[in-house]
GUMIPA-955933 format. One record per residue (C-alpha): z, y, x; residue number from 1. Coordinates in steps of 0.001 Angstrom, whole numbers, plus 500000, padded with zeros to 6 digits. Example, Ala and Ser with C-alpha at 12.3 -4.5 7.8 and 13.67 -1.06 7.14 Angstrom:
PT      c3      c2      c1    i
PT  507800  495500  512300    1
PT  507140  498940  513670    2
***
This chain:
PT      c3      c2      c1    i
PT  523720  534389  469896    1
PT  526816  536393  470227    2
PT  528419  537498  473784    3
PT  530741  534946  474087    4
PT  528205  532332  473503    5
PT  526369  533349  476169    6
PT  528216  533917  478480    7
PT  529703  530312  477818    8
PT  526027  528930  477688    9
PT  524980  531240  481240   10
PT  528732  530065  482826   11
PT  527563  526250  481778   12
PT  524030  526263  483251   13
PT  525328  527815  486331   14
PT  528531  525036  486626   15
PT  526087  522311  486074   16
PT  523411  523357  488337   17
PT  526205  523963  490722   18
PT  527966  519974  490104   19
PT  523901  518711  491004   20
PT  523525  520649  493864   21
PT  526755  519618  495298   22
PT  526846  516143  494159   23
PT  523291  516218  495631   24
PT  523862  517181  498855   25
PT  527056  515997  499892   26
PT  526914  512429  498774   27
PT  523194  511979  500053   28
PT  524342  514209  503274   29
PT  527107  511049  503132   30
PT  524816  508520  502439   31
PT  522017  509153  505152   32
PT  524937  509242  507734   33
PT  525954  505894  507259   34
PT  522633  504455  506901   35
PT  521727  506185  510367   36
PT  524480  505355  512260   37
PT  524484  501685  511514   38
PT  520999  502212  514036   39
PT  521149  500680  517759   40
PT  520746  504137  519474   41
PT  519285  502379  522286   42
PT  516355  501040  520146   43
PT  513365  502383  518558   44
PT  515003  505164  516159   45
PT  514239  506790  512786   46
PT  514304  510438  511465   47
PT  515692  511465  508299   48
PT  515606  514839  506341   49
PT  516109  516566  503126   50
PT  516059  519833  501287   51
PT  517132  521217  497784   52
PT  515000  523944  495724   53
PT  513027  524777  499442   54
PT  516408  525333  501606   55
PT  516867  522036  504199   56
PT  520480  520440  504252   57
PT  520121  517787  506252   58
PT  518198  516268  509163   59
PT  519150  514022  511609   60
PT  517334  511722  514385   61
PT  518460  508416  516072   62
PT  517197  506063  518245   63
PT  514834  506564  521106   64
PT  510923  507790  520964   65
PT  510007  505717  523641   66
PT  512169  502372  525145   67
PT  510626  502356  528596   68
PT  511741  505638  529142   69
PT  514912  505536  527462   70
PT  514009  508890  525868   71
PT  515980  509869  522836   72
PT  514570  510645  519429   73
PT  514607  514586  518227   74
PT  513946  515586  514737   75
PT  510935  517556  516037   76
PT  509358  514076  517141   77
PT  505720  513636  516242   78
PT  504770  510542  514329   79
PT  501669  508545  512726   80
PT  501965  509582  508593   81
PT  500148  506438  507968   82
PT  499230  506241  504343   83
PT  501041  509384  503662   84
PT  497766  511025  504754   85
PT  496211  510168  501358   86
PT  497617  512527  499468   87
PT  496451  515845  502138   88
PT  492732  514074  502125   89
PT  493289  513583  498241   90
PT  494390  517367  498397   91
PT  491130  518732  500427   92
PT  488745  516820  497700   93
PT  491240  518148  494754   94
PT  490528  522210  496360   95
PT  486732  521447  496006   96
PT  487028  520148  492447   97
PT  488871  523698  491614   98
PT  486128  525281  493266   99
PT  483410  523573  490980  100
PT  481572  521647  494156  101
PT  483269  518309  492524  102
PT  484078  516648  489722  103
PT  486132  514008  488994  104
PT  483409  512282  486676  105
PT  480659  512067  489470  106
PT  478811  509251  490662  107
PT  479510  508537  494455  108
PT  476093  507321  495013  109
PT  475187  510708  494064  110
PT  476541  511652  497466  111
PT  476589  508163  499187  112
PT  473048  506707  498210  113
PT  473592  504197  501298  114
PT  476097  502495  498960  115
PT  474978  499195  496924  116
PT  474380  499884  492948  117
PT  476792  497461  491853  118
PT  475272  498015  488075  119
PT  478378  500467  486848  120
PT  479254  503865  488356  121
PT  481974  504836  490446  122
PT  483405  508161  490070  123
PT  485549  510383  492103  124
PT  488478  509810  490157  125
PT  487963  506120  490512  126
PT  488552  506584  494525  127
PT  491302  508756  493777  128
PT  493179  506460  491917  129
PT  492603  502970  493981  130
PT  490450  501619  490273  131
PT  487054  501390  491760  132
PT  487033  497875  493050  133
PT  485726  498826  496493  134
PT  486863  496206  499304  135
PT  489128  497056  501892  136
PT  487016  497650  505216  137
PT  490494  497286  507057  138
PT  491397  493999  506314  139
PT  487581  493027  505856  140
PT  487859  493459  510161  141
PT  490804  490641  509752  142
PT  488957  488364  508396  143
PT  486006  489249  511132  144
PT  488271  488362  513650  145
PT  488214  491634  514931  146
PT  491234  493910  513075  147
PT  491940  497252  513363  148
PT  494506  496668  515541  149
PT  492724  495275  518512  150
PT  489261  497144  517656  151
PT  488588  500504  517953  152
PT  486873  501710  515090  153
PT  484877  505057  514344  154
PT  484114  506382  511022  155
PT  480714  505593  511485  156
PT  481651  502166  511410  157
PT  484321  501865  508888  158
PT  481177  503441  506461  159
PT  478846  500647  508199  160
PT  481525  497730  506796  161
PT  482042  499745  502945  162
PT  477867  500111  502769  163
PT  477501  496209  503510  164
PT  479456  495001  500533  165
PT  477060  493061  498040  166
PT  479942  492393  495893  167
PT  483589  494339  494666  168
PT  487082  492519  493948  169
PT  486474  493884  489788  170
PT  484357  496061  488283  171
PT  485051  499852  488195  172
PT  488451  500731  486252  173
PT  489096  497324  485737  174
PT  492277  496907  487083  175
PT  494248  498869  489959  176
PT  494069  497885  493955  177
PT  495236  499638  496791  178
PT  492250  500126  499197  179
PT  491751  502014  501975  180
PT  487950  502323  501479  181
PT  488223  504583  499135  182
PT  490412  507179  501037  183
PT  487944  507308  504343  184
PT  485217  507562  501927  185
PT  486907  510441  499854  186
PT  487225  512296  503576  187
PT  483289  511912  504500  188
PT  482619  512820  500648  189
PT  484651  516464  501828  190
PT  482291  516558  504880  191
PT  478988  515904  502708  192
PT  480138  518419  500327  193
PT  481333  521078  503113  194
PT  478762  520243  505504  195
PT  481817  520673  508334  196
PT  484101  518106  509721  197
PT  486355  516868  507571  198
PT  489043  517537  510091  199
PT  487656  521185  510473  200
PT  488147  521576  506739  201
PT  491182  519904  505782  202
PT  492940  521308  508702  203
PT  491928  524988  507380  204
PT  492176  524605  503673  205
PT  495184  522195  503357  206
PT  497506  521997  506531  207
PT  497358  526169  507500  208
PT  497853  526906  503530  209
PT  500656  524410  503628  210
PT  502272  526138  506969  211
PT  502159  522900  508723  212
PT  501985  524195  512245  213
PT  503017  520699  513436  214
PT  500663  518716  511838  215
PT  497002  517885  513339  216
PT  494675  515217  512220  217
PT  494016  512264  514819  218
PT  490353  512312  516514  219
PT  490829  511064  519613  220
PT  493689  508091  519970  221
PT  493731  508482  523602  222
PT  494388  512170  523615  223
PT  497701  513815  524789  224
PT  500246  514475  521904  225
PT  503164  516880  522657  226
PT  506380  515315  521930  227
PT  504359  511923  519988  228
PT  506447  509184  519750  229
PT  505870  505013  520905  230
PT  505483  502447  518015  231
PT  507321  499295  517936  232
PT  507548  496009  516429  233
PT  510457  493562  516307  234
PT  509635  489965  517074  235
PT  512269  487768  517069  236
PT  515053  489547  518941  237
PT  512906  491469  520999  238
PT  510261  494739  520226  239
PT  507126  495183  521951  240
PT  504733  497818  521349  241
PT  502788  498476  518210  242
PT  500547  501477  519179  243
PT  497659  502816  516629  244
PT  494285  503012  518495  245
PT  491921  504441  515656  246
PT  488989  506776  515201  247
PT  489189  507212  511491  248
PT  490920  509263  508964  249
PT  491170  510071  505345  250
PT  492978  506997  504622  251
PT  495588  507681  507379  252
PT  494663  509312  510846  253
PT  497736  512645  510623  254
PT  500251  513505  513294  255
PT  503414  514656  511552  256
PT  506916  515690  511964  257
PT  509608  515343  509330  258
PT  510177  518921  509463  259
PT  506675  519319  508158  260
PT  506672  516648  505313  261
PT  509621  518530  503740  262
PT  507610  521866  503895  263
PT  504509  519811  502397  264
PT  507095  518498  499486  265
PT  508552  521751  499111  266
PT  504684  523711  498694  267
PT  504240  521555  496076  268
PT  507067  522300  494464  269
PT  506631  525685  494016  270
PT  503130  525271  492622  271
PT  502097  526883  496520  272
PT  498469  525395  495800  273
PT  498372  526589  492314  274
PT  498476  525290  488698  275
PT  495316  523754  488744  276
PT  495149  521202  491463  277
PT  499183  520655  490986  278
PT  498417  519702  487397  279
PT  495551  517602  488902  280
PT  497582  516012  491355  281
PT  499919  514261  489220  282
PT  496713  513252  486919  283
PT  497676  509448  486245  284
PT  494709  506882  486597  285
PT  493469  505404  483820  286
PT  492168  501835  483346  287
PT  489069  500710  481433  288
PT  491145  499254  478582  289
PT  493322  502510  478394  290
PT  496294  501089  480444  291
PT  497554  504020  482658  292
PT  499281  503394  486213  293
PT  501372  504784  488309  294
PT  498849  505991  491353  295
PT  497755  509584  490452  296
PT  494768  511526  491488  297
PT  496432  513100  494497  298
PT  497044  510550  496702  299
PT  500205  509936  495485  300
PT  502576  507624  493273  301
PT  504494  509528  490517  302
PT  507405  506908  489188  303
PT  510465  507294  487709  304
PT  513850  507000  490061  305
PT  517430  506905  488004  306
PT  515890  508795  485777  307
PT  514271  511307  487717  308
PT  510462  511950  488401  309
PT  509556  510556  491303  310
PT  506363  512317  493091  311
PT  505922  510201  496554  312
PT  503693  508131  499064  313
PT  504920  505705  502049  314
PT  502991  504448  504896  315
PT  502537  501895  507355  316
PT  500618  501659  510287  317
PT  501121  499772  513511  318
PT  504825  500113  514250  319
PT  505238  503610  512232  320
PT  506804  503746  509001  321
PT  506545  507135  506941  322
PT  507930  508451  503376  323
PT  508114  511680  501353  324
PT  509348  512196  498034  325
PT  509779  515118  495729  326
PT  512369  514734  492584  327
PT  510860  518151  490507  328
PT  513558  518139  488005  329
PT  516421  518706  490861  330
PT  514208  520374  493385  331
PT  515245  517499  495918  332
PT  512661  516597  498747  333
PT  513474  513643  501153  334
PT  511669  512694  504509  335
PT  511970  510123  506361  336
PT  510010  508461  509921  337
PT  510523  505725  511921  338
PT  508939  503738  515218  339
PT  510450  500647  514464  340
PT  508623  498618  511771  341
PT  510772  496612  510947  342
PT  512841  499332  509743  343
PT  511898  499452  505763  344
PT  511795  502506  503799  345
PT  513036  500908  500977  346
PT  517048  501535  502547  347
PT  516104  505365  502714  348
PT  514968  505585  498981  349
PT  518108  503337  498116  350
PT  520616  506074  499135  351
PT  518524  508581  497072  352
PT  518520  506390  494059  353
PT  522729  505701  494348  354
PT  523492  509311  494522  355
PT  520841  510502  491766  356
PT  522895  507846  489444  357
PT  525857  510192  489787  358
PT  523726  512638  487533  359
PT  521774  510577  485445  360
PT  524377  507952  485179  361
PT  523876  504507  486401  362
PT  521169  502465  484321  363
PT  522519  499452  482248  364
PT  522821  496790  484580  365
PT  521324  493551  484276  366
PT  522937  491105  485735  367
PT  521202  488157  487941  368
PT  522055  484549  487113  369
PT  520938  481652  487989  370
PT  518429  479205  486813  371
PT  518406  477406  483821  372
PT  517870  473507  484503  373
PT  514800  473835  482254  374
PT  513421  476481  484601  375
PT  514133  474891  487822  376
PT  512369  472000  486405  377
PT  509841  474048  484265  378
PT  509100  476474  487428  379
PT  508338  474728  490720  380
PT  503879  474075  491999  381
PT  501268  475874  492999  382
PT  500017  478767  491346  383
PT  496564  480848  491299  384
PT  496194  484443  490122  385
PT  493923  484827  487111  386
PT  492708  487998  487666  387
PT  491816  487698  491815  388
PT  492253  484880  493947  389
PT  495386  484947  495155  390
PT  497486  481811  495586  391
PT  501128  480845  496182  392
PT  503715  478339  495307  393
PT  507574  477969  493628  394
PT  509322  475464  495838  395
PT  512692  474454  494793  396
PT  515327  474201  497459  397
PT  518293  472326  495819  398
PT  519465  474613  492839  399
PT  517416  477185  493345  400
PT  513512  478249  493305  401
PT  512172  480800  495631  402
PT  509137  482659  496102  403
PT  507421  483891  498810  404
PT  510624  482624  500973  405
PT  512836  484669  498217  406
PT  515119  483448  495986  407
PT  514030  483327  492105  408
PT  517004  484780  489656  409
PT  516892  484992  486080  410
PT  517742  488383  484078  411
PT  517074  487212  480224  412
PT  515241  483723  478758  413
PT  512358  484641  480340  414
PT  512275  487204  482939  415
PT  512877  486331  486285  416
PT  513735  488864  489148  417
PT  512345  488246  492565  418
PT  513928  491096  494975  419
PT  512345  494579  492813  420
PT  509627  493011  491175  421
PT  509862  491421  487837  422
PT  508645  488202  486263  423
PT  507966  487250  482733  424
PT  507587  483538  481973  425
PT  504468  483322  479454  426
PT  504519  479780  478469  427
PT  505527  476721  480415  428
PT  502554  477017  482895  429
PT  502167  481194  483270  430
PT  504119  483547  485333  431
PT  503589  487220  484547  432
PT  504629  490616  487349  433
PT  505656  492979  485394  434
PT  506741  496928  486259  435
PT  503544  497005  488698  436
PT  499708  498502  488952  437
PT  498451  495050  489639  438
PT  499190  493422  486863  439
PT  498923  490254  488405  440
PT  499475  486459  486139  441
PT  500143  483571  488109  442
PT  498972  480687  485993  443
PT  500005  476767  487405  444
PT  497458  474770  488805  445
PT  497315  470830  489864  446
PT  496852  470574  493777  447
PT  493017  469250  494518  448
PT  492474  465641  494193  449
PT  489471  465147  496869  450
PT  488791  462188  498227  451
PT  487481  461609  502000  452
PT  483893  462325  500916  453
PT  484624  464812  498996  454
PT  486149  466545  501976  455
PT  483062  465277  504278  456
PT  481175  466939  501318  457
PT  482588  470317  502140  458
PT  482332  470389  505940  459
PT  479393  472340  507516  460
PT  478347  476070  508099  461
PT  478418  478606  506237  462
PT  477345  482336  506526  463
PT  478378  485709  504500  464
PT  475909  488366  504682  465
PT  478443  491250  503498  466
PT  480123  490910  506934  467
PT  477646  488949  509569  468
PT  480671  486054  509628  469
PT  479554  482482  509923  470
PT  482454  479831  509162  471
PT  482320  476453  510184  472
PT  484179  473923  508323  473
PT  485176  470685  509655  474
PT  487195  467587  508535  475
PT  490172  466884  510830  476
PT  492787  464707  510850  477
PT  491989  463922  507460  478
PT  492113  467889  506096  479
PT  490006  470926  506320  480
PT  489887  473258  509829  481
PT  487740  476350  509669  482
PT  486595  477707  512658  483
PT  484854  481354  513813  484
PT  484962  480267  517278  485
PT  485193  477081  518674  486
PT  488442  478043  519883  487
PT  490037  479256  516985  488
PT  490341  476630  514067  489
PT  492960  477635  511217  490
PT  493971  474291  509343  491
PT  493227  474594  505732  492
PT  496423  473771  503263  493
PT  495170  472226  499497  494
PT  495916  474972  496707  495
PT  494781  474332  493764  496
PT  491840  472653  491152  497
PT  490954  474315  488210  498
PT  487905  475064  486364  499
PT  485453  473194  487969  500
PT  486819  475057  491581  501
PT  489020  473428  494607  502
PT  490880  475887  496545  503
PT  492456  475675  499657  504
PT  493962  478548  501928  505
PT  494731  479013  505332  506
PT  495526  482012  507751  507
PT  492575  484073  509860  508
PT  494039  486550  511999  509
PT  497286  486229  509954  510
PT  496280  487243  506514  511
PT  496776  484410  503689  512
PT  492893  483383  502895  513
PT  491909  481474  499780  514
PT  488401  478874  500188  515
PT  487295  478644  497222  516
PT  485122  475814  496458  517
PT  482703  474571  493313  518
PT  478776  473492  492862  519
PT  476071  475450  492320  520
PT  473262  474355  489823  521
PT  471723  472021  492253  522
PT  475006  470308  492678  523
PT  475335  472188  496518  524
PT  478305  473342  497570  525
PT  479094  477308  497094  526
PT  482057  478805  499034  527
PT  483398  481993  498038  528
PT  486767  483468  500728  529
PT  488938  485795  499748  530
PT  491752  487815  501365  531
PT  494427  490752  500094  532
PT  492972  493609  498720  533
PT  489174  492345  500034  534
PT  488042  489354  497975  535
PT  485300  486551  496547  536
PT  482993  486622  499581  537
PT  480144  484494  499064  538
PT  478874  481633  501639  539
PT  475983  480449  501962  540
PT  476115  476995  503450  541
PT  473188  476325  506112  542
PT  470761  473438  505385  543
PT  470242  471119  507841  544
PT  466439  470080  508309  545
***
């Protein structure tokens, strides 16, 4: 290359790079700003910050920390990270597999023997990556009547719940479900292997490497936390408080600060824990059938954003929202923590998608429209997932069909678009999300036809032995109650009949719950119960004597 060229070729580089640092972060400096301000500063506030190739250009706090006290939000505020812990316990197992004390191939009985043998083997990488089919001990305690929110739990007995399950939602690598079993059992796996406290560890070989001096793992949820901030929820028009009251961690249990989420972002992004574990990090799972996802070995999502890599986690717990993102081929890391959950993260990453745009140009847009009168007549019952046992309905509300309470659009002949998620019509009686881990098919089912003895047929009381519930089931009114407590029946709605089954669903401690109903060989009744991310319970039904 001659002189001239180069110099040309140098001068472009440097422009460019130049145009995407300034289109970067002036128009996100822009965006934030007008997100933030359209905040109540006199209720629960939010934090927001961001940095380009390590050097931070913006950060900005609104809102108050605590509404009783009218005391204002600072960007040094100390929050619950939520789910965004995963990828620092993720991190501490990661270290030990570099060190040759793990690898991603073992067996987890080999280091939890008090866990069932469910007849395949469940590796490390399998926890890693949410594929191992484990139920989730959290919402297992909904469906106990006794959820994490109200209950105090220890580790000891978040193990107790994961050691008592007889059954999993799919085998191993099967298909993809967020669980937070496998995160608290990933940070007692660091503990076995260490033979120190998990906290002890983690705090020395992930947080101090990392520089986070403002980050400390939660033990106690009682204890005294400089500068932590009040959680909030908004009901109606009014928020009352949403505190977290937890012993555990792995899955969640960090105290962080924005500040120090953009330093964790930015370590990463200049390799700060080394080649090895950053290449392992970003490791994509892998299903069974040779399907890869999105959720990567590190406790983290890596996606693609207008074009852009996407490396990122969110979290929710109690009223505290958190999110951090790194975008490797700009350099760009974005924070962002809130008290108020009703507050969604989703408005934060929107501003950092519009501005990206400017650089990757906008993608071709497809535009919504409405239903076809085939598909509004096509569309509307109830539907059951194939692959789990979850259950909803398409109601039609005079032109249109919604979802969930959303409104149903259609993009081409046969995709539908339901908010960000994606819907492929299959046939006339199969519904398809697409663009997601789960992979979940809806597929349309007749409501149950039971007759008055049918119903008497299912009442009576049943027990699971997986989680010491007993479940008594009682005709009312002409439908289905179930109660825990005498107190506390939840009227059962009619789903679905299909295959033999009759489902109906209801809500325990506000989770949607599916009943699943069929025969056993004897012609006895067998219920199965199933709830998000925790499912097909069996119940035995007592015999009366």
């Amino acid at each position: 290359m001659n002189r001239k060229l180069l110099v040309f070729a140098c001068n472009f580089v440097l422009i460019h790079g130049l145009f995407a640092q300034q289109t970067i972060t002036k128009n996100l400096s822009r965006k934030f700003d007008g997100l933030l301000e359209q905040r109540d500063a006199q209720a629960p506030g939010a934090i927001v910050m961001a940095s380009l190739n390590g050097k931070p250009f913006y950060q900005k706090a609104v809102g108050l920390a605590n509404v009783e006290l009218q005391a204002p939000l600072t960007v040094d505020a100390v929050f619950e990270a939520a789910s965004v812990s995963k990828q620092f316990t993720a991190t501490a197992v990661l270290r030990l597999v570099e060190e040759g004390k793990l690898n991603l191939a073992d067996d987890i009985r080999t280091y939890f023997p008090e866990l069932p043998d469910y007849g395949q083997v469940i590796t490390i990488k399998h926890l890693l990556t949410m594929t191992s089919g484990l139920r989730d001990w959290r919402n297992i305690t909904y469906l106990m009547g006794k959820p994490t929110y109200e209950h105090v739990y220890t580790q000891d007995e978040a193990f107790e719940i994961i050691c008592k399950q007889q059954g999993l939602n799919f085998m191993p690598g099967e298909q993809y479900s967020y669980c937070n079993s496998n995160y608290d059992l990933l940070s007692m796996l660091v503990s076995r292997i260490t033979g120190e406290p998990f906290i002890d560890y983690a705090t020395r070989e992930v947080l101090a490497r990392a520089g986070l001096e403002g980050t400390r793992w939660r033990d106690d949820p009682y204890a005294i936390v400089d500068n932590k901030v009040q959680a909030y929820n908004k009901i109606k028009d009014n928020y009352v408080q949403s505190p977290v009251l937890e012993k555990t961690h792995g899955a969640a249990g960090l105290l962080v600060n924005a500040g120090d989420l953009i330093k964790w972002a930015d370590y990463w992004g200049a390799s700060g824990f080394g080649e090895s574990v950053g290449s392992l990090r970003t490791q994509l799972g892998v299903l069974n059938n040779g399907d890869t996802i999105t959720y990567a070995c590190g406790g983290v999502w890596v996606k693609q954003l207008a074009g852009f890599t996407e490396v990122a986690h969110s979290g929710l717990l109690g009223g505290f929202r958190a999110w951090v993102a790194h975008y490797p081929e700009v350099g760009l890391s974005v924070s962002y923590l809130t008290n108020d959950k009703s507050f969604s993260l989703t408005e934060v990453r929107e501003q950092v998608s519009s501005v990206l745009e400017i650089l990757s140009g906008p993608p071709v847009a497809s535009e919504k429209k409405p239903l076809t009168p085939a598909l509004l007549s096509q569309l509307p019952g109830h539907y059951r997932n194939v692959n789990g046992y979850q259950v909803t309905e398409i109601k039609k509300q005079d032109s249109v069909l919604t979802l969930a309470g959303d409104t149903l659009y259609r993009l081409s002949a046969d995709t539908l678009v339901l908010g960000s998620q994606h819907y492929v019509v299959r046939d006339s009686l199969t519904l398809e999300l697409v663009d997601s881990d789960d992979g979940i098919v809806y597929r349309k089912a007749p409501l149950p036809s039971v007759s008055q003895q049918q119903l008497n047929g299912f009442a009576g009381t049943y027990t699971c032995p997986d989680i010491d519930l007993t479940l008594r089931l009682e005709v009312v009114d002409g439908g289905l109650k179930a109660y825990r407590k005498p107190y506390d029946g939840v009227k059962l709605f009619p789903a679905y009949e299909a295959n033999g089954e009759v489902g109906y669903y209801g809500f325990l401690t506000g989770l949607k719950t599916v009943f699943r109903f069929s025969r056993d060989a004897y012609g006895q009744p067998v219920l199965h119960v199933s709830i998000p991310r925790a499912e097909n319970f069996r119940f035995n039904r007592h015999i009366n004597l």
